[in-house]
ZAVEX-149791 format. One record per residue (C-alpha): residue number from 1; chain; z negated, y negated, x. Coordinates in steps of 0.2 Angstrom, whole numbers, plus 2048, in hexadecimal, padded with zeros to 3 digits. Example, Ala and Ser with C-alpha at 12.3 -4.5 7.8 and 13.67 -1.06 7.14 Angstrom:
+-----+-------+-----+-----+-----+
!   n ! chain !   z !   y !   x !
+-----+-------+-----+-----+-----+
!   1 !     A ! 7D9 ! 816 ! 83E !
!   2 !     A ! 7DC ! 805 ! 844 !
+-----+-------+-----+-----+-----+
***
This chain:
+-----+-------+-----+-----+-----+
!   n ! chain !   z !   y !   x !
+-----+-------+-----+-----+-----+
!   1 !     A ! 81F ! 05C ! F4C !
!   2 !     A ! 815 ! 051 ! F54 !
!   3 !     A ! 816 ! 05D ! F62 !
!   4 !     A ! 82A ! 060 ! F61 !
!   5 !     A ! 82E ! 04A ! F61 !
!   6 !     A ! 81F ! 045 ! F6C !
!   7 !     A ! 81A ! 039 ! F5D !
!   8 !     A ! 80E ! 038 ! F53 !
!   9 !     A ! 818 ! 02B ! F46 !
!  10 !     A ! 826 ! 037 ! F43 !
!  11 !     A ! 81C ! 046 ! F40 !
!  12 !     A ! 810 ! 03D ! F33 !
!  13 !     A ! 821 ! 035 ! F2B !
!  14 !     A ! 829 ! 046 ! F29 !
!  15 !     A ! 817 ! 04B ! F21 !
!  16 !     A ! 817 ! 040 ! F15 !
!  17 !     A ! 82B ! 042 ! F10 !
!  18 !     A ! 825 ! 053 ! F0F !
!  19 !     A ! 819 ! 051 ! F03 !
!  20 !     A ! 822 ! 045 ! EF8 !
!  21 !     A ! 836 ! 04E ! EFA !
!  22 !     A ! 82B ! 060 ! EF8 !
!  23 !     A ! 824 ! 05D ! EE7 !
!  24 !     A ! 82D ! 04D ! EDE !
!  25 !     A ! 839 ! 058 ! ED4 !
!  26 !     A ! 837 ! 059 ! EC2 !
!  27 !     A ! 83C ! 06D ! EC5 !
!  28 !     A ! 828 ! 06F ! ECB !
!  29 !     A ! 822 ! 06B ! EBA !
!  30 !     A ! 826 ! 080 ! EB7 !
!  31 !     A ! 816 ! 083 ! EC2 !
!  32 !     A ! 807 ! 07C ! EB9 !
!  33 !     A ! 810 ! 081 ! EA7 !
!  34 !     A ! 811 ! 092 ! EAC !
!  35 !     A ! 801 ! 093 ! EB3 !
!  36 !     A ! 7F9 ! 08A ! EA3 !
!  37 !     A ! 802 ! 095 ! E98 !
!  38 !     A ! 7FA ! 0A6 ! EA2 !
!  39 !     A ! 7E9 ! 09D ! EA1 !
!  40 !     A ! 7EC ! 09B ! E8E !
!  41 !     A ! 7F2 ! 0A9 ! E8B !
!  42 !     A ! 7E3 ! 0B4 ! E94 !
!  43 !     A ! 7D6 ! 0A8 ! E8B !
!  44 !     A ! 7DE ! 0B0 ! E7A !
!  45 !     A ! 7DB ! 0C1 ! E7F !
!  46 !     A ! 7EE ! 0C6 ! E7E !
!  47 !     A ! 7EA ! 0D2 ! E8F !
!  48 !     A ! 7DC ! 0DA ! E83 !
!  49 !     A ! 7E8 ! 0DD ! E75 !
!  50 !     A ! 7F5 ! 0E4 ! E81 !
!  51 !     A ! 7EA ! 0F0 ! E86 !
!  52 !     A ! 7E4 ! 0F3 ! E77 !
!  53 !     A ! 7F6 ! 0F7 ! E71 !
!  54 !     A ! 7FC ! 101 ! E7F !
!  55 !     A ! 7EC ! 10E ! E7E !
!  56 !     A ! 7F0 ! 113 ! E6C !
!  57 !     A ! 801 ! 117 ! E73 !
!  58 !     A ! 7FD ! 122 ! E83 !
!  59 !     A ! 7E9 ! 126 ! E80 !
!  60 !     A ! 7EA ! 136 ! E7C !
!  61 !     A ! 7F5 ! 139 ! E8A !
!  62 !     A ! 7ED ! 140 ! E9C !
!  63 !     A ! 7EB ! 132 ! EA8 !
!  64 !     A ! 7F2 ! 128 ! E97 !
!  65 !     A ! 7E5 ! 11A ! E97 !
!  66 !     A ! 7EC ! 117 ! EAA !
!  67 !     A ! 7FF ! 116 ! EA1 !
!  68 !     A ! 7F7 ! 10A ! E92 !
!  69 !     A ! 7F0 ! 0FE ! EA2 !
!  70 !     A ! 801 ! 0FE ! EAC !
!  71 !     A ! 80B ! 0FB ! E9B !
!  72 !     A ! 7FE ! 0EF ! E96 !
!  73 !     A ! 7FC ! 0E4 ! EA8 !
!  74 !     A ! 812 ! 0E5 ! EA5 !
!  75 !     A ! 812 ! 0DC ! E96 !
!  76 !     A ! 805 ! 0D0 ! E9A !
!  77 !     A ! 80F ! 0CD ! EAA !
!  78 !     A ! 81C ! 0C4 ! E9F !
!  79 !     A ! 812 ! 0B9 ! E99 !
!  80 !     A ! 804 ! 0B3 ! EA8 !
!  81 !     A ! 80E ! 0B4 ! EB8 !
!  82 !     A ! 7FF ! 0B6 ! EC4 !
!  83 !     A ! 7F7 ! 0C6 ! ECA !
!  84 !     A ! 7E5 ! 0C3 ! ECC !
!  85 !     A ! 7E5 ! 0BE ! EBB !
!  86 !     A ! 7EB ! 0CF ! EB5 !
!  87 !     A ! 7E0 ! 0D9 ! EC1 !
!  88 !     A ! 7D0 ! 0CC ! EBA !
!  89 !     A ! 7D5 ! 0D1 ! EA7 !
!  90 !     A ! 7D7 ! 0E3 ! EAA !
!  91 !     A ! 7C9 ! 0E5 ! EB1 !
!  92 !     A ! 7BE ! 0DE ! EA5 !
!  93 !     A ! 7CA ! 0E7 ! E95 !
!  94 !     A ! 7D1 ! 0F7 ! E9F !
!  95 !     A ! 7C3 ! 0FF ! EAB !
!  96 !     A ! 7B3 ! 0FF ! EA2 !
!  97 !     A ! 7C0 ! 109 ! E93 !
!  98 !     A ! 7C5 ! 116 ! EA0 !
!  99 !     A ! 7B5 ! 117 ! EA6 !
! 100 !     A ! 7AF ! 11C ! E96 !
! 101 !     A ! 7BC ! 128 ! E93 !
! 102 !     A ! 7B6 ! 131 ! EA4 !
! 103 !     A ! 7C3 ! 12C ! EB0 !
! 104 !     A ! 7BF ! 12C ! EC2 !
! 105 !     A ! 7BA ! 117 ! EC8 !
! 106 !     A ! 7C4 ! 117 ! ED5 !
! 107 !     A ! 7D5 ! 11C ! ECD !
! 108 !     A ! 7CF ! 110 ! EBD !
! 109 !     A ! 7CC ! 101 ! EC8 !
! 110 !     A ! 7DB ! 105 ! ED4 !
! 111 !     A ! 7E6 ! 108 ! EC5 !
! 112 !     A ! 7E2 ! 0F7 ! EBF !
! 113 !     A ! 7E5 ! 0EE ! ED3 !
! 114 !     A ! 7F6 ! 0F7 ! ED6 !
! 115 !     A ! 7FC ! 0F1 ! EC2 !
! 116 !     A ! 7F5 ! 0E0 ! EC4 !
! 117 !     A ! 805 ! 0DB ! ED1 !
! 118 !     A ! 810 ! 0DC ! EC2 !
! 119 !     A ! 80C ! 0CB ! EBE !
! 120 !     A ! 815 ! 0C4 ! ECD !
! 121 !     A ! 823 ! 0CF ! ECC !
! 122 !     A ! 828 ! 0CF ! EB6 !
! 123 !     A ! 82E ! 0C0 ! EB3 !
! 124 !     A ! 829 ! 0B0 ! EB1 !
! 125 !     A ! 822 ! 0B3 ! EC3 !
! 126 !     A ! 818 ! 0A5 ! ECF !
! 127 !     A ! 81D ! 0AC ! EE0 !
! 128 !     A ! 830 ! 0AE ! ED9 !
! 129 !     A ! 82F ! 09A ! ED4 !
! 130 !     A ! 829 ! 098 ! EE5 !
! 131 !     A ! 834 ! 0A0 ! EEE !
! 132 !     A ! 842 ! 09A ! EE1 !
! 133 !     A ! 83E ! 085 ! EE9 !
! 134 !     A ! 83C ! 08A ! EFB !
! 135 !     A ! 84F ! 095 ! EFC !
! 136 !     A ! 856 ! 087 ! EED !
! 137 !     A ! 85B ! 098 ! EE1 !
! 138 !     A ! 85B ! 097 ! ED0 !
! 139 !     A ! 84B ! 09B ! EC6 !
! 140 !     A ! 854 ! 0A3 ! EB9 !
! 141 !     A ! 85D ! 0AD ! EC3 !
! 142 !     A ! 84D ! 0B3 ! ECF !
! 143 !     A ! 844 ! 0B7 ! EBD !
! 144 !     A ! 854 ! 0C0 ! EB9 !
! 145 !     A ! 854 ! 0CB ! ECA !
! 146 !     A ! 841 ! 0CF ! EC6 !
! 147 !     A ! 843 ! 0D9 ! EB5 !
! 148 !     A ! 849 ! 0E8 ! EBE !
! 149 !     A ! 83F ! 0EB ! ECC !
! 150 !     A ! 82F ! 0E5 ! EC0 !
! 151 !     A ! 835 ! 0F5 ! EB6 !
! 152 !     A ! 836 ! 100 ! EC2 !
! 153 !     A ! 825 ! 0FB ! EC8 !
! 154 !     A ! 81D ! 0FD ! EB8 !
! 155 !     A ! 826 ! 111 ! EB4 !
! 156 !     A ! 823 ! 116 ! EC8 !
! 157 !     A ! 811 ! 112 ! EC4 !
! 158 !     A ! 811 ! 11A ! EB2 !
! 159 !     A ! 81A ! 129 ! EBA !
! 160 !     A ! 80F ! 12B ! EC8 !
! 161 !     A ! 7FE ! 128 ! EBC !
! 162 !     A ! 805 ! 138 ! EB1 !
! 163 !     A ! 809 ! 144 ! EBF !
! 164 !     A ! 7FA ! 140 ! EC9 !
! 165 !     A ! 7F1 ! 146 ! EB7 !
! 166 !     A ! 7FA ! 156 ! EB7 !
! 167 !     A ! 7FC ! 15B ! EC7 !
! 168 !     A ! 7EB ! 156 ! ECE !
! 169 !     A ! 7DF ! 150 ! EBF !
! 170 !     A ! 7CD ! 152 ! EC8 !
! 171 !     A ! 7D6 ! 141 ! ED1 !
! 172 !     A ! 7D8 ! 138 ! EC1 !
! 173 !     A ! 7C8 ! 13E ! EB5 !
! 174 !     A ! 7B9 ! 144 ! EBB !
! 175 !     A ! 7B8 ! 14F ! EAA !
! 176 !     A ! 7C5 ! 15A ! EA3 !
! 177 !     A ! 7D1 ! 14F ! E99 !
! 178 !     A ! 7CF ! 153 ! E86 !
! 179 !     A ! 7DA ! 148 ! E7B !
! 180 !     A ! 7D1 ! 13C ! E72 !
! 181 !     A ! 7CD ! 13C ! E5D !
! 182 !     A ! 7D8 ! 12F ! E54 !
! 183 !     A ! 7CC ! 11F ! E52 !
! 184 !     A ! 7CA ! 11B ! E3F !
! 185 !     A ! 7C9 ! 109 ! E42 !
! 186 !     A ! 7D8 ! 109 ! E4D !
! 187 !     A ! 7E3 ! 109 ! E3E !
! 188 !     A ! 7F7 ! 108 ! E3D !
! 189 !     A ! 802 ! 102 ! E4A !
! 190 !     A ! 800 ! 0FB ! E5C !
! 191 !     A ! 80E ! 0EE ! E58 !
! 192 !     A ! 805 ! 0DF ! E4F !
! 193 !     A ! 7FC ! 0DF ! E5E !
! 194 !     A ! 80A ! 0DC ! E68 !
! 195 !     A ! 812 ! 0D0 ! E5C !
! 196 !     A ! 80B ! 0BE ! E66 !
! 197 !     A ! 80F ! 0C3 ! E78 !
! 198 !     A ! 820 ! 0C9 ! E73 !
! 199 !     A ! 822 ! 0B9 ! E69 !
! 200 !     A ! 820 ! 0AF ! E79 !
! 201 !     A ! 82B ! 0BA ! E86 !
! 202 !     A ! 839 ! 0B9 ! E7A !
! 203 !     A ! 835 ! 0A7 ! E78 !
! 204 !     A ! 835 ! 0A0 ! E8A !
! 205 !     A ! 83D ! 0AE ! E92 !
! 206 !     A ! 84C ! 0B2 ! E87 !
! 207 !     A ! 84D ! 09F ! E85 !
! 208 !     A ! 850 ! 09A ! E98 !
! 209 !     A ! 85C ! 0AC ! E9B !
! 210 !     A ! 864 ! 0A6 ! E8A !
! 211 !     A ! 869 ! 093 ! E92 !
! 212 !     A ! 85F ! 08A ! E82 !
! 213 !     A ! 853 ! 084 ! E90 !
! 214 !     A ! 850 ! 081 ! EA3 !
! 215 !     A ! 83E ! 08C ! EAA !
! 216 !     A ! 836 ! 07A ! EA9 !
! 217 !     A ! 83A ! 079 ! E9A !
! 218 !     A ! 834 ! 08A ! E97 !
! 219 !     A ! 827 ! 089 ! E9F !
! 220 !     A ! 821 ! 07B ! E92 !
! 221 !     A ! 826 ! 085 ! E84 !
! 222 !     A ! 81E ! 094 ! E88 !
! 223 !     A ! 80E ! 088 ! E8C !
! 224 !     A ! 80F ! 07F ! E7A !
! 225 !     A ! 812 ! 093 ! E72 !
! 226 !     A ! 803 ! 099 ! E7D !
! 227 !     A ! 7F5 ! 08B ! E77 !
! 228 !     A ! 7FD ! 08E ! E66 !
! 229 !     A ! 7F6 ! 0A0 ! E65 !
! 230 !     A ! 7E7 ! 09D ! E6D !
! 231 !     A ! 7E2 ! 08C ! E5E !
! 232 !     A ! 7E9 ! 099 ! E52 !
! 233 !     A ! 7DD ! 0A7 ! E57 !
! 234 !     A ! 7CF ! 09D ! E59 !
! 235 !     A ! 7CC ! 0A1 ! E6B !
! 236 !     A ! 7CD ! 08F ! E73 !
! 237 !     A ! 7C0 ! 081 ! E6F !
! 238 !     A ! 7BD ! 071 ! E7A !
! 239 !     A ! 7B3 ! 07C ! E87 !
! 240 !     A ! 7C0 ! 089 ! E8B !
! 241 !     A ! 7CF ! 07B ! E8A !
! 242 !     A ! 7C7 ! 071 ! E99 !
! 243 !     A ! 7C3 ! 082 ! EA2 !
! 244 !     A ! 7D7 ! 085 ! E9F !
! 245 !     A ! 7DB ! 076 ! EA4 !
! 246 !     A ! 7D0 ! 073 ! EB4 !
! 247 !     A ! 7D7 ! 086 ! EB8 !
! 248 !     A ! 7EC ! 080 ! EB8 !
! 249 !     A ! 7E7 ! 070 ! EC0 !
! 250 !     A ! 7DD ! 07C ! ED0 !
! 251 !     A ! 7EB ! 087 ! ED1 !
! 252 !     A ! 7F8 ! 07C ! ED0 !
! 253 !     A ! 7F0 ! 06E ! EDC !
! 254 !     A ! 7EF ! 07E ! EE8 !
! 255 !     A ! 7FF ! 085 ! EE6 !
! 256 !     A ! 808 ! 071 ! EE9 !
! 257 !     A ! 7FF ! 06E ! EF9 !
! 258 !     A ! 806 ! 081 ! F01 !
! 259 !     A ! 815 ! 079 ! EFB !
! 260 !     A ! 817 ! 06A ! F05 !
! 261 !     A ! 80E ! 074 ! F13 !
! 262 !     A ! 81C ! 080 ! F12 !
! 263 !     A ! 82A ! 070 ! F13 !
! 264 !     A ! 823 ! 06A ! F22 !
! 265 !     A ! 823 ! 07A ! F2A !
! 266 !     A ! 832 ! 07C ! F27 !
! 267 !     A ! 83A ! 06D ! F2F !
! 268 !     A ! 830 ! 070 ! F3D !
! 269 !     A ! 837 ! 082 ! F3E !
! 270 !     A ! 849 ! 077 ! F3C !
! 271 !     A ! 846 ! 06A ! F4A !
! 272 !     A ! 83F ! 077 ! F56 !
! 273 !     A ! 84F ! 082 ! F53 !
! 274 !     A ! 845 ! 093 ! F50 !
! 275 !     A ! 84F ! 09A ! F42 !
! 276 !     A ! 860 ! 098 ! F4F !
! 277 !     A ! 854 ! 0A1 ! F5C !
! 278 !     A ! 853 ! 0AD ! F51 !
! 279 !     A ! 864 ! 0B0 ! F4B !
! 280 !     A ! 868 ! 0B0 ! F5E !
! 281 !     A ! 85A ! 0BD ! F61 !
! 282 !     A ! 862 ! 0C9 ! F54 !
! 283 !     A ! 875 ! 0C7 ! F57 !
! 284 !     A ! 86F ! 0CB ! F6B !
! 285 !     A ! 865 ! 0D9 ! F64 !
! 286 !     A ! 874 ! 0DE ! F5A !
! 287 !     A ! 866 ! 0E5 ! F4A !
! 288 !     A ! 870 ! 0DD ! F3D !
! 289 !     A ! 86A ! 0DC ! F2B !
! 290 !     A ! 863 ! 0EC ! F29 !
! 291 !     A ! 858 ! 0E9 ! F38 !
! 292 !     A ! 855 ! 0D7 ! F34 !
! 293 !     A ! 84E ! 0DC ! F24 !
! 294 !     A ! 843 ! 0E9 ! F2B !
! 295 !     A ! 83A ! 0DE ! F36 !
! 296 !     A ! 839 ! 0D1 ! F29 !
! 297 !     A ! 831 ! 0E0 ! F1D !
! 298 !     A ! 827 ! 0E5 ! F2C !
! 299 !     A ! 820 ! 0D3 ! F2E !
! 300 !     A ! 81C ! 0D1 ! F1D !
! 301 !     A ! 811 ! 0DF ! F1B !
! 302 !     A ! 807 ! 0DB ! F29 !
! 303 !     A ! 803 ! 0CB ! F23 !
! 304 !     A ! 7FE ! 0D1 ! F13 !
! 305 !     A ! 7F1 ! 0D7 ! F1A !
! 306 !     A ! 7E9 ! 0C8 ! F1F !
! 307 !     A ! 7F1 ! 0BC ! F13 !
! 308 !     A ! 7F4 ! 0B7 ! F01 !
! 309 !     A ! 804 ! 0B9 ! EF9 !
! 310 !     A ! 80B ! 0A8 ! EF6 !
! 311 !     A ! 806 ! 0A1 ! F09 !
! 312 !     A ! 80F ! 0B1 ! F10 !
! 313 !     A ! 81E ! 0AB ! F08 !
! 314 !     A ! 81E ! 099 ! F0D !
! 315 !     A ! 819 ! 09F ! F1D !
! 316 !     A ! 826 ! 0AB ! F1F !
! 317 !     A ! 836 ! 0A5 ! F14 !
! 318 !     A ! 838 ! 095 ! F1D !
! 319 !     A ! 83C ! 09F ! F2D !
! 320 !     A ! 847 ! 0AF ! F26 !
! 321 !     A ! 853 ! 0A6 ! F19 !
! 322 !     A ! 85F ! 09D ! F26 !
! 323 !     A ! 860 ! 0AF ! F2E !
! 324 !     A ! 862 ! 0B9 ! F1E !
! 325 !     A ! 870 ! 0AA ! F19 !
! 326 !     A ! 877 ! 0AC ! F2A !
! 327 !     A ! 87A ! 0BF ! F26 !
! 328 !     A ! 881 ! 0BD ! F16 !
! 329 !     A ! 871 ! 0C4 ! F0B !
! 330 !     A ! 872 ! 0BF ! EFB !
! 331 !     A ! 860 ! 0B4 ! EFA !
! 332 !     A ! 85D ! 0B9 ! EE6 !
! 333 !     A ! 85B ! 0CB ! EEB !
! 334 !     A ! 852 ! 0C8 ! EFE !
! 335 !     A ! 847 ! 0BD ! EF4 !
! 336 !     A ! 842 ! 0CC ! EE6 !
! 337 !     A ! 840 ! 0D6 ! EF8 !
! 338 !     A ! 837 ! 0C9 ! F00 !
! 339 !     A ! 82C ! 0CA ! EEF !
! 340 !     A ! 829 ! 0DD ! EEE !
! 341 !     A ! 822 ! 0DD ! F00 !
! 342 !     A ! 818 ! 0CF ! F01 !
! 343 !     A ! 80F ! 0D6 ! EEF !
! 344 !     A ! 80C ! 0E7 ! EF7 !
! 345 !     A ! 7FF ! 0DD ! F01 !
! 346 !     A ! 7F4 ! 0D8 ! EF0 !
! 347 !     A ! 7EE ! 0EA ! EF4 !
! 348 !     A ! 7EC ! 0ED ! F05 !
! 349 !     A ! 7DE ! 0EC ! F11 !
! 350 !     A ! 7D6 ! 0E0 ! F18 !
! 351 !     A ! 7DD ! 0D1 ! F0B !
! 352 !     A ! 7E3 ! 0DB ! EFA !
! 353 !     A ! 7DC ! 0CE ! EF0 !
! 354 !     A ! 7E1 ! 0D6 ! EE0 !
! 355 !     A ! 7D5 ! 0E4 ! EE6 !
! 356 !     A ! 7C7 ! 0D8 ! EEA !
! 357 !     A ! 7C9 ! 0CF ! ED9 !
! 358 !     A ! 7C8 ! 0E2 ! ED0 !
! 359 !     A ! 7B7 ! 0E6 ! ED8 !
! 360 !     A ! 7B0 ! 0D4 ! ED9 !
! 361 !     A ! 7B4 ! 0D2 ! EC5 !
! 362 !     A ! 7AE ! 0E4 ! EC3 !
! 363 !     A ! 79D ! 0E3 ! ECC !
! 364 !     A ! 79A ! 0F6 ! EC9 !
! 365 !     A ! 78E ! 100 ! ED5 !
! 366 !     A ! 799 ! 10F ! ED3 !
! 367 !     A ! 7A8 ! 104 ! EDA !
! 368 !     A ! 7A9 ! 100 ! EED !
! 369 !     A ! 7B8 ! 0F3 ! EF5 !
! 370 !     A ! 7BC ! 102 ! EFF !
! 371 !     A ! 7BF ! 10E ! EEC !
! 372 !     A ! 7C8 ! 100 ! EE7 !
! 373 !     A ! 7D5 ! 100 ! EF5 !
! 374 !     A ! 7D6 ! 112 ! EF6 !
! 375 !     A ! 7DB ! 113 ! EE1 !
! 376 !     A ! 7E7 ! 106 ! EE6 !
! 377 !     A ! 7F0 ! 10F ! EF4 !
! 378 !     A ! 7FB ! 118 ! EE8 !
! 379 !     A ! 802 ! 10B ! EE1 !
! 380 !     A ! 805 ! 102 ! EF1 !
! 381 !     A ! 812 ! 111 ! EF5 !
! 382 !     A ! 819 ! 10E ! EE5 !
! 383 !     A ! 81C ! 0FE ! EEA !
! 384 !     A ! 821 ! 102 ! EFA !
! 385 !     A ! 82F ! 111 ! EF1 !
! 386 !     A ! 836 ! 103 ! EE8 !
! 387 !     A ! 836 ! 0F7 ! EF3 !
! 388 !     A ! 842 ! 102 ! EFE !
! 389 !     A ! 84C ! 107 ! EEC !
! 390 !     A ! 84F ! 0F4 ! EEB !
! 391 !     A ! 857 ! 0F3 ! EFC !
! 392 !     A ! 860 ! 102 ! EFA !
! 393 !     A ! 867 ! 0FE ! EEA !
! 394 !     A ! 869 ! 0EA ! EE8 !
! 395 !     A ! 872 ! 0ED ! ED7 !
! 396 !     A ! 862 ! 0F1 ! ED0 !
! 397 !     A ! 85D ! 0DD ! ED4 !
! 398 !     A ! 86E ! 0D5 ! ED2 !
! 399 !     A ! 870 ! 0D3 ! EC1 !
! 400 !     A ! 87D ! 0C8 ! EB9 !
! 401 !     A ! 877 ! 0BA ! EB7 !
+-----+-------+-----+-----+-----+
***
């Protein structure tokens, strides 16, 4: 900015009603509230009893424990909204199950990285809140766009996991499969189990698709909902509760501060009149929206492999939205696009930092960074299949709202 206007008083003035203009909306309060509720809600083990729910279901199934950890890392989506906290849960509840159960490490521990990017597609997602401020869309109606695609994520993954079982098993189990004996303990059904995290999707999410409640407001809800289970199954004492706390306050401060970066570049990118050089490139190109979005897929993959999801969308939306409004894209369903491609990068090398977390919070011997990625490939073709099912077929986004 400085550069652009040759003063240094206007470019530190623009900073500061950046800062200021960029987070002083009451509509902000959704982040923290939705990142304390996930922190609440994985400190009272509801990822556990997820898991624990979908294995009675698909355990004696081939490659089922696989279909119990995509099923489980779904429904827990709904309530936490962040990847790397699904991929850390799993881990700890999912692989060391599958291990036991003689499945190969590198498909458990990649089973668990590819399922983790739910959380940031399912509803209530951070990178759809974030995306929802910068392009000024709705939250309720980006949260709406998500359920499709989140579910056809969640059955390519589960499909994939049965046929790679039966058509090439020695991938999956490094034993012969044999359906496992009925557990004496295990006792009636999976949906008690269930009965909390349900509770709270129906809660906040039915409430803000219902009209009773704005995704702030919701967001407080399903907070107040979250601590309640956690007091009332006596997993949160003084300890954990400041942990919680400290947690939602580091992520939060974090995600703020890429926010009013983000608004800066952006009126930098306005002043200097890129996004008309753009548009100008394009028309004289004559590519069109079909080639427009191409490259902006293109881009985005590349830079998730160097960069973390939420600073390659406020890197890159800023500079694409006046072209994708300038071609007539609706920006609900370029943003659920803009979503799926950025998240494929949680698993590709050099930066998949869902794969990273996995192995990290793993710390197995038997489990190298590079068996991570390579158990995570898969699923990054799944979520490259539906990325390119999503642009194909925008009614699967464009719900009525």
């Amino acid at each position: 900015m400085w550069a652009i206007r040759g003063d240094p008083a206007i470019a530190l003035n623009l900073l500061a009603r950046a800062a200021s203009d960029a987070v002083a909306d009451h509509v902000f309060g959704v982040v923290p509230l939705f990142v304390l509720m996930g922190q609440l809600v994985a400190t009272a083990d509801i990822g556990r009893d997820c898991y624990t729910a979908a294995e009675r279901l698909f355990r004696r199934l081939a490659g089922g424990l696989g279909v119990a950890t995509v099923v489980a890392n779904a429904v827990f989506a709904a309530v936490t909204g962040i990847s790397i906290a699904s991929a850390a849960v799993f881990t700890r509840v999912a692989v060391p199950e599958m291990l036991r159960m003689g499945y190969r490490p590198a498909f458990a521990v990649g089973v668990v990285a590819g399922s983790s990017i739910l959380g940031m597609l399912i509803p209530p997602s951070l990178l759809m809140i974030v995306y929802a401020f910068l392009a000024e869309q709705s939250v309720r109606a980006m949260f709406l766009a998500g359920i499709v695609p989140g579910l056809l994520m969640a059955s390519a993954f589960s499909a994939g996991i049965l046929l790679c079982a039966w058509l090439a098993p020695s991938l999956v189990q490094e034993r012969p499969f044999a359906p496992p004996e009925p557990r004496a303990a295990e006792g009636g059904s999976a949906v008690p189990l269930l009965l909390p995290v349900l509770g709270l999707v129906l809660l906040v999410l039915g409430g803000i698709w219902g009209g009773f409640f704005t995704a702030t407001e919701g967001g407080a809800v399903g907070a107040t909902g979250a601590f309640a289970i956690a007091l009332a199954r006596r997993r949160l004492d003084r300890a954990k509760l400041w942990r919680v706390l400290v947690e939602t306050g580091e992520i939060t401060a974090s995600v703020l501060l890429l926010i009013v970066a983000a608004s800066l570049y952006a009126r930098m990118l306005a002043l200097a009149g890129l996004p008309e050089l753009l548009l100008g490139w394009l028309g004289a190109a004559g590519l069109g929206s079909a080639g427009f979005l191409a490259g902006h897929v293109s881009v985005l993959l590349l830079l998730g492999t160097i960069l973390d999801s939420t600073s390659i969308l406020l890197v890159s939306v800023p500079l694409a939205l006046p072209v994708a409004q300038a071609l007539g894209l609706d920006l609900v369903w370029f943003g659920i696009v803009t979503i799926l491609a950025v998240e494929i990068g949680l698993l590709t090398p050099p930066f998949g930092l869902s794969v990273y977390v996995v192995t990290g919070t793993l710390a197995d011997p038997r489990v190298s960074l590079w068996s991570t990625f390579a158990g995570a490939a898969p699923f990054a073709l799944a979520m490259f299949l539906v990325l390119l099912l999503s642009i194909a077929f925008p009614g699967l986004v464009l719900l009525p709202v």
